[in-house]
N, C-alpha and C positions, 0 to 999 in steps of 0.2 A: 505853502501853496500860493502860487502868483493872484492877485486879486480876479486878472480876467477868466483865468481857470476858475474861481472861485466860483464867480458870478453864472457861468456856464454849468456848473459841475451840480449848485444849490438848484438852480433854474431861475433864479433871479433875472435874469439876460436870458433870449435862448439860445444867443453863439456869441463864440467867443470873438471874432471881431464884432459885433454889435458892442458888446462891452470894451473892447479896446478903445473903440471911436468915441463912446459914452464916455469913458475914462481922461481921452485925449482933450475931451470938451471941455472936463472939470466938470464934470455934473455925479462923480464921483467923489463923496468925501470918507476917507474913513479915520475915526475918533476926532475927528473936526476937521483934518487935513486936506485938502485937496490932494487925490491920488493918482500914480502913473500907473500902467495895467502892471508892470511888475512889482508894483508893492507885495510884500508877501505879509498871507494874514494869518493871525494867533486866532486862538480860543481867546473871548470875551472883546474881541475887539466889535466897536461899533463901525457898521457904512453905510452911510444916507446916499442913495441913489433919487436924484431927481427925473425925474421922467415929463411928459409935457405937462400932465396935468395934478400931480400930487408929489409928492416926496414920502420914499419910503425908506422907513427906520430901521433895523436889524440888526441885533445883537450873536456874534457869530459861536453857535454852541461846541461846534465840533471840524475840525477840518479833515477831512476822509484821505488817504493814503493813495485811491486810485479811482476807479467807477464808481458810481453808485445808482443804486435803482430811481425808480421814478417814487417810489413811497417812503422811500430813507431821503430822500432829496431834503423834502420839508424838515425832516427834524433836526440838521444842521444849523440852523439858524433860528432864532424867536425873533416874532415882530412885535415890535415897541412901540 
């Protein structure tokens, strides 16, 4: 799954061009990298998302195949 999908699909971002633009900034790393929105992500990959006022840490648990509810969103990913 493409990272901006990701970002959209966890609720991380709440659209997916907000995370395209976030991604295009480089305020998107994932396992240290700086990322383009189509990186595609694994299970146990790390992506630090900077935002204005903290950076936030996530270890990616599961990648979902299509939709996903708003209470399975959270358990996609663990915050570190």
């Amino acid at each position: 799954m493409r990272l901006d999908k990701f970002l959209k699909v966890s609720r991380l971002i709440k659209r997916r061009t907000v995370a395209n633009e976030v991604s295009d900034m480089g305020r998107v790393l994932v396992n240290g990298n700086s990322a383009k929105p189509a990186k595609q992500i694994k299970e146990n990959d790390i992506i630090e998302i900077e935002y204005a006022t903290r950076i936030l840490k996530v270890k990616v648990l599961k990648v979902p195949q299509g939709a996903v509810s708003v209470q399975e969103a959270s358990t996609l990913y663990l915050e570190l």
